[in-house]
HTML snippet that shows the backbone in 3Dmol.js (N, CA, C, O; Angstrom):
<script src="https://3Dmol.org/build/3Dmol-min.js"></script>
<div id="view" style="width:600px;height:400px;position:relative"></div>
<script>
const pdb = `
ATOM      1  N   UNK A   1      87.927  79.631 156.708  1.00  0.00           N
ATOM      2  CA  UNK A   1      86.561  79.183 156.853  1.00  0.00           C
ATOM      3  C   UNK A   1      86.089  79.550 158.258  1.00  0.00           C
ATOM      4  O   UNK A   1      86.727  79.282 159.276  1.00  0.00           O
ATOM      5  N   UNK A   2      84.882  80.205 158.224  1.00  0.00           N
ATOM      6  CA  UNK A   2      84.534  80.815 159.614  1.00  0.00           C
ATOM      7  C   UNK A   2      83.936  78.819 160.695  1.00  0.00           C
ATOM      8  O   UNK A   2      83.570  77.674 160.432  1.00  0.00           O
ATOM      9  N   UNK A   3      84.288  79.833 162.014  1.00  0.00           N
ATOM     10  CA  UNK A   3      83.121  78.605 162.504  1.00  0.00           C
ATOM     11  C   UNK A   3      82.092  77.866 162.459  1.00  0.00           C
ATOM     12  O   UNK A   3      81.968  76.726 162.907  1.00  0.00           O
ATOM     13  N   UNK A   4      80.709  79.042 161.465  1.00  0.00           N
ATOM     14  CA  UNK A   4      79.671  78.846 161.446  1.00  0.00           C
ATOM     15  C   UNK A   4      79.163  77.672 160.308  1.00  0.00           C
ATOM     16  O   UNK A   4      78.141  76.995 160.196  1.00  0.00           O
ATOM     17  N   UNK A   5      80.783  77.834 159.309  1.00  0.00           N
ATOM     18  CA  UNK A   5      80.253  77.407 158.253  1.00  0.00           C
ATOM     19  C   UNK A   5      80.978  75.602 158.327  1.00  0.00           C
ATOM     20  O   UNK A   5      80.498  74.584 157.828  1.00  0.00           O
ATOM     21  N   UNK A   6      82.170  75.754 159.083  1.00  0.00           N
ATOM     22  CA  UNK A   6      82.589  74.708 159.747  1.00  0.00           C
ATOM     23  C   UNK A   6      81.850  73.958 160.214  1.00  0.00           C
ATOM     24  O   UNK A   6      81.816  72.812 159.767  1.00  0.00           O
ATOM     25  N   UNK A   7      81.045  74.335 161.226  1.00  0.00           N
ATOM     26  CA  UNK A   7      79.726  73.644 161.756  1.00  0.00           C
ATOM     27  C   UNK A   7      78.610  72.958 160.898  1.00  0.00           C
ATOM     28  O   UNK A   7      78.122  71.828 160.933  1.00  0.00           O
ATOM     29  N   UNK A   8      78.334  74.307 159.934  1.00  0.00           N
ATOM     30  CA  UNK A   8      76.948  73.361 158.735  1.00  0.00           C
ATOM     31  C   UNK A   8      77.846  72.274 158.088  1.00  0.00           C
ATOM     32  O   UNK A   8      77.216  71.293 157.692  1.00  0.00           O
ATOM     33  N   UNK A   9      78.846  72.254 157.948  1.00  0.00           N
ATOM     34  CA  UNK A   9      79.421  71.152 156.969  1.00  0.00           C
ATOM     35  C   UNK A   9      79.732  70.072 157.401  1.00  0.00           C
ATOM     36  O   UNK A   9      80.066  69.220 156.578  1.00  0.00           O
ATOM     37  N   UNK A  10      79.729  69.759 158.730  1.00  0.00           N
ATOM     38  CA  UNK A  10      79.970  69.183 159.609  1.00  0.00           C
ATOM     39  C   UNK A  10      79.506  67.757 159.547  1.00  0.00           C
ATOM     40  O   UNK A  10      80.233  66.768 159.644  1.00  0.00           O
ATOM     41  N   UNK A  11      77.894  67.775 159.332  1.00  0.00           N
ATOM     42  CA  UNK A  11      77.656  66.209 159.254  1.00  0.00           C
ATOM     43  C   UNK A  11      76.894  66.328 160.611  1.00  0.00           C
ATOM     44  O   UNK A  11      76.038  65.443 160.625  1.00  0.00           O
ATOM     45  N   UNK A  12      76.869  66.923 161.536  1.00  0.00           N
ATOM     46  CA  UNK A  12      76.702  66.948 162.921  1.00  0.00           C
ATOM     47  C   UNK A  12      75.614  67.963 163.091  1.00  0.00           C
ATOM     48  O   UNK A  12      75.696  69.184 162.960  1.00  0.00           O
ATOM     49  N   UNK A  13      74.535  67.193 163.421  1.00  0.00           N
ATOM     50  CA  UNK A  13      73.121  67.747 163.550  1.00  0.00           C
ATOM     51  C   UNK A  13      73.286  68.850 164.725  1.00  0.00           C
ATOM     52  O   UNK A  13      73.275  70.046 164.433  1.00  0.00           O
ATOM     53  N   UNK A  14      73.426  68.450 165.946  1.00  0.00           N
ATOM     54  CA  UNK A  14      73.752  69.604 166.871  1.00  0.00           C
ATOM     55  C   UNK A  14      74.560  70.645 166.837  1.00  0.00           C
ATOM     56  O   UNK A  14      74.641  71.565 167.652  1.00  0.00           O
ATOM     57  N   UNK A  15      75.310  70.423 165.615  1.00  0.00           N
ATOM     58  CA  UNK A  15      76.288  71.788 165.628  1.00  0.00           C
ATOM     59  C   UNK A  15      75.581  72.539 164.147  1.00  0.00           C
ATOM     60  O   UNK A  15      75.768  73.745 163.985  1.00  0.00           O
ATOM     61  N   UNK A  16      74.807  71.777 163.149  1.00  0.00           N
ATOM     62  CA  UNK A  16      74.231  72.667 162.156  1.00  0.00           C
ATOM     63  C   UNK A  16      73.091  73.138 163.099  1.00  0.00           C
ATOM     64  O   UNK A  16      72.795  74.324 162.949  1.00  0.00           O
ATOM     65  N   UNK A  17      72.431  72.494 163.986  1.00  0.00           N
ATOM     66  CA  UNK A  17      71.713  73.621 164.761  1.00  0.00           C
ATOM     67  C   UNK A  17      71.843  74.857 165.446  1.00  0.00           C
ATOM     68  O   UNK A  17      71.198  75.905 165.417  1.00  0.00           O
ATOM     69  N   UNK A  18      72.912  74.442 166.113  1.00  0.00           N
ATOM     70  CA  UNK A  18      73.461  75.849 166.696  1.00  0.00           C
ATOM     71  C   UNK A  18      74.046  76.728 165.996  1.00  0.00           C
ATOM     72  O   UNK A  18      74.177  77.904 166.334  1.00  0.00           O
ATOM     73  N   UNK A  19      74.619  76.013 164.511  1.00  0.00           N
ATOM     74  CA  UNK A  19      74.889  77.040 163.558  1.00  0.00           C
ATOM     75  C   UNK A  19      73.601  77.986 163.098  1.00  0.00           C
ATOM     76  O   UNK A  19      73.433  79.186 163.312  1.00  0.00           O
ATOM     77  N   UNK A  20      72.848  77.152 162.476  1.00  0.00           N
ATOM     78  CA  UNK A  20      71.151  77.963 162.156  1.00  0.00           C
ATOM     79  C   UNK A  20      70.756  78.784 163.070  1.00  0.00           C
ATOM     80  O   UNK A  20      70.069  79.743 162.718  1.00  0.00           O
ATOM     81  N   UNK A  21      70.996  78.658 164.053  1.00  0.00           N
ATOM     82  CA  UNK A  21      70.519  79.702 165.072  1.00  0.00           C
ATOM     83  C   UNK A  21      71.617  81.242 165.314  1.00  0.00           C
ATOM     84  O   UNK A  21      71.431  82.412 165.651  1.00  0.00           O
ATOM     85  N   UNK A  22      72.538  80.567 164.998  1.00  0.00           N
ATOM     86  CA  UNK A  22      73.431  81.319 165.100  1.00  0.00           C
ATOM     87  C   UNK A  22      73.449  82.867 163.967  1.00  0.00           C
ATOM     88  O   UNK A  22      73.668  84.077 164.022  1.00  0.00           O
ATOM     89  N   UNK A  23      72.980  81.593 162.824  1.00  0.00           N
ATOM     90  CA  UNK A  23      72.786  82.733 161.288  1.00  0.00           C
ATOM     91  C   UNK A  23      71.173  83.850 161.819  1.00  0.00           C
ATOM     92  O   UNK A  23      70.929  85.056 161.813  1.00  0.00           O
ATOM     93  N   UNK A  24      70.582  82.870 162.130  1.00  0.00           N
ATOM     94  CA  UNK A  24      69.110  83.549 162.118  1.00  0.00           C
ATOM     95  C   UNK A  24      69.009  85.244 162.991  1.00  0.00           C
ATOM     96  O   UNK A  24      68.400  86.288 162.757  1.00  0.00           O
ATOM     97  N   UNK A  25      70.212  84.658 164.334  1.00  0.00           N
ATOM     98  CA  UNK A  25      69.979  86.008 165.148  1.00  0.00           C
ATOM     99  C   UNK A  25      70.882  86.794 164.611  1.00  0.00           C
ATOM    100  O   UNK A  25      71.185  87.807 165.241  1.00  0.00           O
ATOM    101  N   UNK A  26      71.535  86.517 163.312  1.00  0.00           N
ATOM    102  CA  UNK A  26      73.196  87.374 163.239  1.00  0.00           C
ATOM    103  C   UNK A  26      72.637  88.698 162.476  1.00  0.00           C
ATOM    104  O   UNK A  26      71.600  88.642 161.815  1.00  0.00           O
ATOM    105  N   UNK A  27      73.237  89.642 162.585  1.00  0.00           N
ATOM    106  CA  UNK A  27      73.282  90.593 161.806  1.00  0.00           C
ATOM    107  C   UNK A  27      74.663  91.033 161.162  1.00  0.00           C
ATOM    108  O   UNK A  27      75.036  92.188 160.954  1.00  0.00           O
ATOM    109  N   UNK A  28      75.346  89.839 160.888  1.00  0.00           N
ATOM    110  CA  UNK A  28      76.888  90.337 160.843  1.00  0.00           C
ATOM    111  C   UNK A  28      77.246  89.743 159.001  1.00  0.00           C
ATOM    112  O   UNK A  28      77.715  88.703 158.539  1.00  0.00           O
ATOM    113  N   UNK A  29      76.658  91.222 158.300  1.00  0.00           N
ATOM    114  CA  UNK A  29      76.708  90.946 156.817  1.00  0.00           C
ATOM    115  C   UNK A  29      78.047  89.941 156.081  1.00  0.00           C
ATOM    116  O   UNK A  29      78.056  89.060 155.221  1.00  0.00           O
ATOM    117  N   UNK A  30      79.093  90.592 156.909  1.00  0.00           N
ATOM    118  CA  UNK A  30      80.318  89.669 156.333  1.00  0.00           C
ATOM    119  C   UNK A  30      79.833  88.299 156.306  1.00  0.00           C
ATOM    120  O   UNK A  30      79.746  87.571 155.317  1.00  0.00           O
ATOM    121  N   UNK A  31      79.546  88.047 157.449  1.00  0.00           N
ATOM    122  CA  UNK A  31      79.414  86.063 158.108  1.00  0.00           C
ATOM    123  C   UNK A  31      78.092  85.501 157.125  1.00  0.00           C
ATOM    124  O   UNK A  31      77.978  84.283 156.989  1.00  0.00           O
ATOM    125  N   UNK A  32      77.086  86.439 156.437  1.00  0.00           N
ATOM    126  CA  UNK A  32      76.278  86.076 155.950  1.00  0.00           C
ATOM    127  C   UNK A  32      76.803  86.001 154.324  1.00  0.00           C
ATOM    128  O   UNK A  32      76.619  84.947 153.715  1.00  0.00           O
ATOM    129  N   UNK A  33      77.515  87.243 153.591  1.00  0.00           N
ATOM    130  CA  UNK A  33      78.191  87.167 152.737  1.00  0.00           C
ATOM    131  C   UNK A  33      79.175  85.787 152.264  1.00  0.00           C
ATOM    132  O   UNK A  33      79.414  85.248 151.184  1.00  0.00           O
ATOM    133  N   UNK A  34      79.490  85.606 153.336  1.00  0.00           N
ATOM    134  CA  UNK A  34      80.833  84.439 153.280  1.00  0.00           C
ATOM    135  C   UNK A  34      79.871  83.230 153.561  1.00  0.00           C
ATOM    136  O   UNK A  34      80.522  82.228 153.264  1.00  0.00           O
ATOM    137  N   UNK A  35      78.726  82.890 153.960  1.00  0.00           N
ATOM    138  CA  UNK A  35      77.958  81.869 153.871  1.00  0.00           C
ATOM    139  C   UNK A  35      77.340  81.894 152.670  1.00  0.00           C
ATOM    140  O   UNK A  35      77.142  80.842 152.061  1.00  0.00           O
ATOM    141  N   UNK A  36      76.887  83.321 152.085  1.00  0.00           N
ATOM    142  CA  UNK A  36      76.129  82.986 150.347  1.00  0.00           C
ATOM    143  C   UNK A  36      77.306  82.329 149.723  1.00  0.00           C
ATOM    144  O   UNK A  36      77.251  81.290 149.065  1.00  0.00           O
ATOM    145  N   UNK A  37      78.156  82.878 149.930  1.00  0.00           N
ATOM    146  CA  UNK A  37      79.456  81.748 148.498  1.00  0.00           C
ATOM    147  C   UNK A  37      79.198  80.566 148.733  1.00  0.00           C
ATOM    148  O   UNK A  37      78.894  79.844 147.783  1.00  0.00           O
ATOM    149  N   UNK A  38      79.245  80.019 150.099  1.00  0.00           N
ATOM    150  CA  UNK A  38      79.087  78.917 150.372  1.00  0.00           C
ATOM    151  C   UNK A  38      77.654  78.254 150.054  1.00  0.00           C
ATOM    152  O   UNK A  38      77.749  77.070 149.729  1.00  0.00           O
ATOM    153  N   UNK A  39      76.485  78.718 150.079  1.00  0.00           N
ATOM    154  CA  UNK A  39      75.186  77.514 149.952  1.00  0.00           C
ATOM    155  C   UNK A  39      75.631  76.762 149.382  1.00  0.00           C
ATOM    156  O   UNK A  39      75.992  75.863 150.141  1.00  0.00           O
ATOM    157  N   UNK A  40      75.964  76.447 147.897  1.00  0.00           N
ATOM    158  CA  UNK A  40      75.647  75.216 147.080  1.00  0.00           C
ATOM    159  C   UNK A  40      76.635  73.990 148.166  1.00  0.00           C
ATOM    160  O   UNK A  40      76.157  72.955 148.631  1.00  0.00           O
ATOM    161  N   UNK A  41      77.644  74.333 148.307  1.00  0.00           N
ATOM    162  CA  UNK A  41      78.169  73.443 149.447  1.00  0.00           C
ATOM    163  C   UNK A  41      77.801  72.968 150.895  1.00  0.00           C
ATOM    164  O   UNK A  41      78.002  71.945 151.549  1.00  0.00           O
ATOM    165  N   UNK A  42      77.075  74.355 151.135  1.00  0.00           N
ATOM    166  CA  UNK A  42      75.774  73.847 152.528  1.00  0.00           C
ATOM    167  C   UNK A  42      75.189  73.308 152.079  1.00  0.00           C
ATOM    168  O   UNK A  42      75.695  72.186 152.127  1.00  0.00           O
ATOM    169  N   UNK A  43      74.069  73.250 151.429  1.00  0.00           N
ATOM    170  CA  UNK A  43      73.296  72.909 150.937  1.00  0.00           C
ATOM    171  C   UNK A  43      73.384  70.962 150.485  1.00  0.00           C
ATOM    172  O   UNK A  43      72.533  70.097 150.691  1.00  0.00           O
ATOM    173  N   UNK A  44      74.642  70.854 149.888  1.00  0.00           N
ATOM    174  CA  UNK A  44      74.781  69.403 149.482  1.00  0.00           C
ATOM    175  C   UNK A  44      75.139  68.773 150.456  1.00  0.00           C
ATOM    176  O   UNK A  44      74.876  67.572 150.528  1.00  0.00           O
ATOM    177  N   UNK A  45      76.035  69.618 151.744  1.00  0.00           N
ATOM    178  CA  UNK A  45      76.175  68.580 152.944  1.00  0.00           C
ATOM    179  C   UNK A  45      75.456  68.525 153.788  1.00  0.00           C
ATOM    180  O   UNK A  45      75.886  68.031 154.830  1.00  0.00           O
ATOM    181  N   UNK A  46      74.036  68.998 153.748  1.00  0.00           N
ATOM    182  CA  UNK A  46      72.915  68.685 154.915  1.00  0.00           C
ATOM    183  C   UNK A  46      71.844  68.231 154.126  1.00  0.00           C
ATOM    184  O   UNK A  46      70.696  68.288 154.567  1.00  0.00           O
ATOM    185  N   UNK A  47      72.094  67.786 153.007  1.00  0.00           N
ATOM    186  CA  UNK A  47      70.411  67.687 152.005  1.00  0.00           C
ATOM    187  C   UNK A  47      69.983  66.061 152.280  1.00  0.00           C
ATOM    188  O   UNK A  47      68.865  65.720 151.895  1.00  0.00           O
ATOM    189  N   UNK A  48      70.867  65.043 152.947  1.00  0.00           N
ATOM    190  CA  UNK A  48      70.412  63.815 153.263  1.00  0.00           C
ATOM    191  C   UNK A  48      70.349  63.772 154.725  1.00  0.00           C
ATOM    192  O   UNK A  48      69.844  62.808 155.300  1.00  0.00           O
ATOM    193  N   UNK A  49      70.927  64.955 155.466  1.00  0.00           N
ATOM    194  CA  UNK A  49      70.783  64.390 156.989  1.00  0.00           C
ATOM    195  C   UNK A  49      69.544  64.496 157.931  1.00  0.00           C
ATOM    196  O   UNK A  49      68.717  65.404 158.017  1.00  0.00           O
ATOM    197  N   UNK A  50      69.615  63.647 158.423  1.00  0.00           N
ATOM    198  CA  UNK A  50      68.327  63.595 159.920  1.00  0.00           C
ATOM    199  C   UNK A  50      68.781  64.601 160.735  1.00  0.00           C
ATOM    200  O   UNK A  50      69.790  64.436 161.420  1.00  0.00           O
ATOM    201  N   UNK A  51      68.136  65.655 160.742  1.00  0.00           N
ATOM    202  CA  UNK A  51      68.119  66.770 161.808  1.00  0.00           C
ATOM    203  C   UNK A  51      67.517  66.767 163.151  1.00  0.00           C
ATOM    204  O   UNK A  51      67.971  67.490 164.038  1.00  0.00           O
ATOM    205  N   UNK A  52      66.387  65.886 163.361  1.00  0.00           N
ATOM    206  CA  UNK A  52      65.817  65.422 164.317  1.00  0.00           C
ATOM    207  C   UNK A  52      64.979  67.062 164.416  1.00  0.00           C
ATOM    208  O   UNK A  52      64.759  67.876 163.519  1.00  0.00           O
ATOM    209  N   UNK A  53      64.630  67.108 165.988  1.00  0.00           N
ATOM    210  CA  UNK A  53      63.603  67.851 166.530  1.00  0.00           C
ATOM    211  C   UNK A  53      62.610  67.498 166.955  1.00  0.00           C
ATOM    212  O   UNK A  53      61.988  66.577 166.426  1.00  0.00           O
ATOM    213  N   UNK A  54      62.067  68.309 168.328  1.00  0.00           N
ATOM    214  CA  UNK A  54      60.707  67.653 168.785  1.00  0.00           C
ATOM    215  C   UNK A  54      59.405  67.796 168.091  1.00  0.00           C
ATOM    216  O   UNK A  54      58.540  67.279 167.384  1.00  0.00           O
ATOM    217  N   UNK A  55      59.854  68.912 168.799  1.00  0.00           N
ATOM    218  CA  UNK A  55      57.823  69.984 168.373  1.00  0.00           C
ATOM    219  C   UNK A  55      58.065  70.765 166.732  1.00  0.00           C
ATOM    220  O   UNK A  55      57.041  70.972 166.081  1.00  0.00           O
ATOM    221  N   UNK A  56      59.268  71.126 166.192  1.00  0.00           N
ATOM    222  CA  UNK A  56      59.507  71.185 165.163  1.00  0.00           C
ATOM    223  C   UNK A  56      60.540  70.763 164.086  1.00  0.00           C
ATOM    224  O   UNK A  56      61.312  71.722 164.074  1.00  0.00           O
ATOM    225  N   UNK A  57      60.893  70.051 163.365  1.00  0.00           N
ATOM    226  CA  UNK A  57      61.609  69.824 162.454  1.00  0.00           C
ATOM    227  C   UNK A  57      62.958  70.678 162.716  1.00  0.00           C
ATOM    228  O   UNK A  57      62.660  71.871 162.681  1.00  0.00           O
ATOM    229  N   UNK A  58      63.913  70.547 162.890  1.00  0.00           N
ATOM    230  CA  UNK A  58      65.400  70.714 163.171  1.00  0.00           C
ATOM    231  C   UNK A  58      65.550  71.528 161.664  1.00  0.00           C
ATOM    232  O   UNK A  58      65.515  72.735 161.424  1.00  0.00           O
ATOM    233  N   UNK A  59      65.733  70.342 160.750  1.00  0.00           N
ATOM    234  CA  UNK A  59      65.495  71.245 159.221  1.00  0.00           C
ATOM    235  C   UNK A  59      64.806  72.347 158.584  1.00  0.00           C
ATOM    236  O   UNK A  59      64.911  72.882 157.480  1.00  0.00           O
ATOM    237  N   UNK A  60      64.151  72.511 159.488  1.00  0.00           N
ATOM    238  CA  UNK A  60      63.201  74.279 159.097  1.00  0.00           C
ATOM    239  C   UNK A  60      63.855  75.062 159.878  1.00  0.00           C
ATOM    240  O   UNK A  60      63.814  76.247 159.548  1.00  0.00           O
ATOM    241  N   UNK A  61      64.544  74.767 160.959  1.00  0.00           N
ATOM    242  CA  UNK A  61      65.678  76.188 161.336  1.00  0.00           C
ATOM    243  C   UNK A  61      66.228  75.987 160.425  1.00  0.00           C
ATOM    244  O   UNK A  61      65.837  76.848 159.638  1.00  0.00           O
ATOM    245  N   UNK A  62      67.228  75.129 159.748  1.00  0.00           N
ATOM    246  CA  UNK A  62      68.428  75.079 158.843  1.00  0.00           C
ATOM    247  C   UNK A  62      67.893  76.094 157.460  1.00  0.00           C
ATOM    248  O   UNK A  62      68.573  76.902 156.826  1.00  0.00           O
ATOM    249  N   UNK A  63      66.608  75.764 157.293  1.00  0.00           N
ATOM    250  CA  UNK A  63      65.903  76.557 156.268  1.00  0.00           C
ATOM    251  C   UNK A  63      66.084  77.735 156.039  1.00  0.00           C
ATOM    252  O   UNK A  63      66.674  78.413 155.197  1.00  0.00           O
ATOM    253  N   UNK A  64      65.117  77.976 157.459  1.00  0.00           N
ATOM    254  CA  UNK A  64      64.973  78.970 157.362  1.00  0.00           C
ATOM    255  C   UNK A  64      66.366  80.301 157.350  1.00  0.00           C
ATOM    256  O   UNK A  64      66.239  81.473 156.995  1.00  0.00           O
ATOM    257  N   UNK A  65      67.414  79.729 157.775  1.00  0.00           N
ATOM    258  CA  UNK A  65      68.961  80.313 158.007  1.00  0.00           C
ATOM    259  C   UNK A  65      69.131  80.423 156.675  1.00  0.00           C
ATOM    260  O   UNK A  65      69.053  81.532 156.148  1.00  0.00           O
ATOM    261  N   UNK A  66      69.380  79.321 155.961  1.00  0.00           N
ATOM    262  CA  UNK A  66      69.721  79.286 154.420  1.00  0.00           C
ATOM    263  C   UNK A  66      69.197  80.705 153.538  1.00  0.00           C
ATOM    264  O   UNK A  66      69.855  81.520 152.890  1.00  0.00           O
ATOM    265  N   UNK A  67      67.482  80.597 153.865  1.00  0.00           N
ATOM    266  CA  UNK A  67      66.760  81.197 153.222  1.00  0.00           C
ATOM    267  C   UNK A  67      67.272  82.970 153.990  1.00  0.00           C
ATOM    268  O   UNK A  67      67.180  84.019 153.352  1.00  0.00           O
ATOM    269  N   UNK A  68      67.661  82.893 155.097  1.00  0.00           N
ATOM    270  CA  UNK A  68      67.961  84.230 155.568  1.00  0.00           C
ATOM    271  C   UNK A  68      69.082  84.897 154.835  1.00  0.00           C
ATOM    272  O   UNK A  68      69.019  86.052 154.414  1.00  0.00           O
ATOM    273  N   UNK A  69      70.551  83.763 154.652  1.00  0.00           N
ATOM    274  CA  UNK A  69      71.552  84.275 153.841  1.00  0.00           C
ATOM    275  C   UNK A  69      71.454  84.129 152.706  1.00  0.00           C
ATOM    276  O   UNK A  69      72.362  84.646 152.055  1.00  0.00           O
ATOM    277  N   UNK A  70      70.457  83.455 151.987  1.00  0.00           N
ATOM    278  CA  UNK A  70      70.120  84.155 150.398  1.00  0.00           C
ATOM    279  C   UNK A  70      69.659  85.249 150.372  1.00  0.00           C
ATOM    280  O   UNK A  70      70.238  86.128 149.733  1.00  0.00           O
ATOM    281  N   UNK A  71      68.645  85.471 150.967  1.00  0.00           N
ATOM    282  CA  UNK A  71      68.029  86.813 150.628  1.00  0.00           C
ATOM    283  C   UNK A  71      68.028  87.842 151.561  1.00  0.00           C
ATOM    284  O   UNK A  71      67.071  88.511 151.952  1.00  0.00           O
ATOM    285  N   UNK A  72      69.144  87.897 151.862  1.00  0.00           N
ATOM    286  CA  UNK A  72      69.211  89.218 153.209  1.00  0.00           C
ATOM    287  C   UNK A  72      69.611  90.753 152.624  1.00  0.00           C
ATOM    288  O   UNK A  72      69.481  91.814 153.235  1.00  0.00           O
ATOM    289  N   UNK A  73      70.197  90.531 151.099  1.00  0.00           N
ATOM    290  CA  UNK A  73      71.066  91.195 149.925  1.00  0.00           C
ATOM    291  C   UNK A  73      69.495  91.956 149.665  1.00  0.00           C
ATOM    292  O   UNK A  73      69.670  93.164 149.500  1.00  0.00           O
ATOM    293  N   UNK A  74      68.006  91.565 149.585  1.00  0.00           N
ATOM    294  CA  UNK A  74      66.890  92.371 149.183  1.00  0.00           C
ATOM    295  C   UNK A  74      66.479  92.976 150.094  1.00  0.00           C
ATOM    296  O   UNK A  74      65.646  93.809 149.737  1.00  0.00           O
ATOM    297  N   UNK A  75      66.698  92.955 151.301  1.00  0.00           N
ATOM    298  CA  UNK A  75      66.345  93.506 152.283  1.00  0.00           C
ATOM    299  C   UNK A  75      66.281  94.728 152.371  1.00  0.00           C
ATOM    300  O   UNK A  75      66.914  95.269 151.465  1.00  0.00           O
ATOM    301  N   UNK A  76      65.606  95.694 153.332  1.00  0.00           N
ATOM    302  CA  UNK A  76      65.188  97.045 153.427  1.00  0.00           C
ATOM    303  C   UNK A  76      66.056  97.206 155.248  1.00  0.00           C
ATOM    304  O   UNK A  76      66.904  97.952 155.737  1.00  0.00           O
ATOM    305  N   UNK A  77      65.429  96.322 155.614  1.00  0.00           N
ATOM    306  CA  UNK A  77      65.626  96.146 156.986  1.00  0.00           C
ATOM    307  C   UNK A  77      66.015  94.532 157.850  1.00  0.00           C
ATOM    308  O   UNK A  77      65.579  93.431 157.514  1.00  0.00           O
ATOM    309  N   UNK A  78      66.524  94.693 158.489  1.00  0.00           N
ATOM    310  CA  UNK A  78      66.534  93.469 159.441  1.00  0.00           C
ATOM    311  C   UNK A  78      65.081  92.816 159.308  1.00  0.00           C
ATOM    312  O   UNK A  78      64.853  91.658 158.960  1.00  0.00           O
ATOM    313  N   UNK A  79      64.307  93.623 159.595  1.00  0.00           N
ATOM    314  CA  UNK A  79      62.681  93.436 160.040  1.00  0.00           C
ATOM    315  C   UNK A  79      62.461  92.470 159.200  1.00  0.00           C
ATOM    316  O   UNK A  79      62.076  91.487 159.833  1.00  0.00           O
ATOM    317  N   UNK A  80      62.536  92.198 157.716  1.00  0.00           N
ATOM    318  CA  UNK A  80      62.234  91.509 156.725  1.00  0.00           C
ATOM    319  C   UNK A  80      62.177  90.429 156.808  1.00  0.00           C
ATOM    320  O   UNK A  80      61.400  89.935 155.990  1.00  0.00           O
ATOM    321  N   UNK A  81      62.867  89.452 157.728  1.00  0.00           N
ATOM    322  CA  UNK A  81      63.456  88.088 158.707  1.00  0.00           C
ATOM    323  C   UNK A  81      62.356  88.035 159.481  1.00  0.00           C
ATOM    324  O   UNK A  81      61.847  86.933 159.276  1.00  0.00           O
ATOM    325  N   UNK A  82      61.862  88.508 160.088  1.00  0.00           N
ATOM    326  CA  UNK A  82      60.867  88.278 161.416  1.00  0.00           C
ATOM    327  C   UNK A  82      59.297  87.456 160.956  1.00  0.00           C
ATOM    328  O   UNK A  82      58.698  86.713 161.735  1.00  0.00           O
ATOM    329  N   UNK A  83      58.819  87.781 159.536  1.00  0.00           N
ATOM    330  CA  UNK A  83      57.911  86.758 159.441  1.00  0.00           C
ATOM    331  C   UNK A  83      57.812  85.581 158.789  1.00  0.00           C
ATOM    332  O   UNK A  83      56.834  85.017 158.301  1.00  0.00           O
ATOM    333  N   UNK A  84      58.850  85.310 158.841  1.00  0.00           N
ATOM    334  CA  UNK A  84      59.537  83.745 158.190  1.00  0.00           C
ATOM    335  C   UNK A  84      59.608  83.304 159.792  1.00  0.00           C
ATOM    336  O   UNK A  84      59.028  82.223 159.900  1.00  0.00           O
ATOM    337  N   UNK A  85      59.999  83.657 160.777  1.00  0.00           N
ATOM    338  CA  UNK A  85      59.644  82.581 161.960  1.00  0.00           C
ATOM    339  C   UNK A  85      58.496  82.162 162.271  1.00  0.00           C
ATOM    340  O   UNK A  85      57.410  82.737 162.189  1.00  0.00           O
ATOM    341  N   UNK A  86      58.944  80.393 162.900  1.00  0.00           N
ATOM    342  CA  UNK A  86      57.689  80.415 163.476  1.00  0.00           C
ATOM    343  C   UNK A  86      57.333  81.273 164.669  1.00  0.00           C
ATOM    344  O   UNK A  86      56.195  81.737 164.735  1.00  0.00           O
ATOM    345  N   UNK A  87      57.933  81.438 165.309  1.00  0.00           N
ATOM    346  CA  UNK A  87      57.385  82.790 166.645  1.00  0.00           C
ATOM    347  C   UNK A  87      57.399  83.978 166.224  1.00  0.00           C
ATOM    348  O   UNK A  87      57.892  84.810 166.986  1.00  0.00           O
ATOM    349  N   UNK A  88      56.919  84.401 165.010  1.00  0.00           N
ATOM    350  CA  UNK A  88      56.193  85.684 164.868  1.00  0.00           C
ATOM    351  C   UNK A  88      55.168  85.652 165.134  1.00  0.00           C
ATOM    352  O   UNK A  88      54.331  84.811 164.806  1.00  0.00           O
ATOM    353  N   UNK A  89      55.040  86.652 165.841  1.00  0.00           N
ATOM    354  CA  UNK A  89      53.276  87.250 165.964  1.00  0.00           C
ATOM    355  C   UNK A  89      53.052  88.372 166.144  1.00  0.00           C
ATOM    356  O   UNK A  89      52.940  88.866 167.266  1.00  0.00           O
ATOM    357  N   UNK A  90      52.906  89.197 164.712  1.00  0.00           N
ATOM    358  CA  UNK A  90      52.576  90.730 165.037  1.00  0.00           C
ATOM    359  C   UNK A  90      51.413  91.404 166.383  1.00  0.00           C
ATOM    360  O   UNK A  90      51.451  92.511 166.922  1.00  0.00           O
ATOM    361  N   UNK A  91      50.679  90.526 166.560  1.00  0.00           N
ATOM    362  CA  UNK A  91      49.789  91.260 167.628  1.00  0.00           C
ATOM    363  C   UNK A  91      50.260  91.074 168.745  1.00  0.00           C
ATOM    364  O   UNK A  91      49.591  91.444 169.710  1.00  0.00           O
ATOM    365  N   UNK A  92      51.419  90.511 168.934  1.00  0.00           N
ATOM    366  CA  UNK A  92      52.124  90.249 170.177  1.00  0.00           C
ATOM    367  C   UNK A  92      52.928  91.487 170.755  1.00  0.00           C
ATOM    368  O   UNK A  92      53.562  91.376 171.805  1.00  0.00           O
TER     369      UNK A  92
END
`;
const viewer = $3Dmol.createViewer("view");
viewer.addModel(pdb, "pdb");
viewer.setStyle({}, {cartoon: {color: "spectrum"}});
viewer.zoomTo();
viewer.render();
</script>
């Protein structure tokens, strides 16, 4: 079991964060591969927890990570990820 996935299962809000962040910047297909087997088990061990966050919901990184290693398999490009953040801004 990698670290990352050690971490989401964890129970431990600060370490599924730094995991989510971890997935979001990764480009490392294996670590994302070996996290799709895993969702339904991510998924059931963070679906009651308080993630906290200030200015945004803690749980919309976790999301949005989730949502990165489901569908990274349709992808064309990395690029495909970038407007699911909130800090996209093409005119930027």
């Amino acid at each position: 079991m990698s670290g990352t996935l050690e971490d989401l299962l964890s129970q431990d809000s600060q370490r599924i964060w730094q995991a989510s962040w971890e997935i979001i910047t990764s480009r490392d297909v294996d670590l994302l591969e070996q996290l799709r087997a895993a969702l339904p088990q991510i998924r059931q061990a963070t679906a009651d927890l308080e993630l906290g966050g200030l200015i945004t919901p803690n749980s919309a990184t976790l999301e949005h990570a989730l949502a990165k290693v489901h569908g990274c398999r349709s992808w064309k490009c990395w690029c495909d990820d970038y407007p699911r953040l909130l800090q996209f801004d093409p005119n930027r």
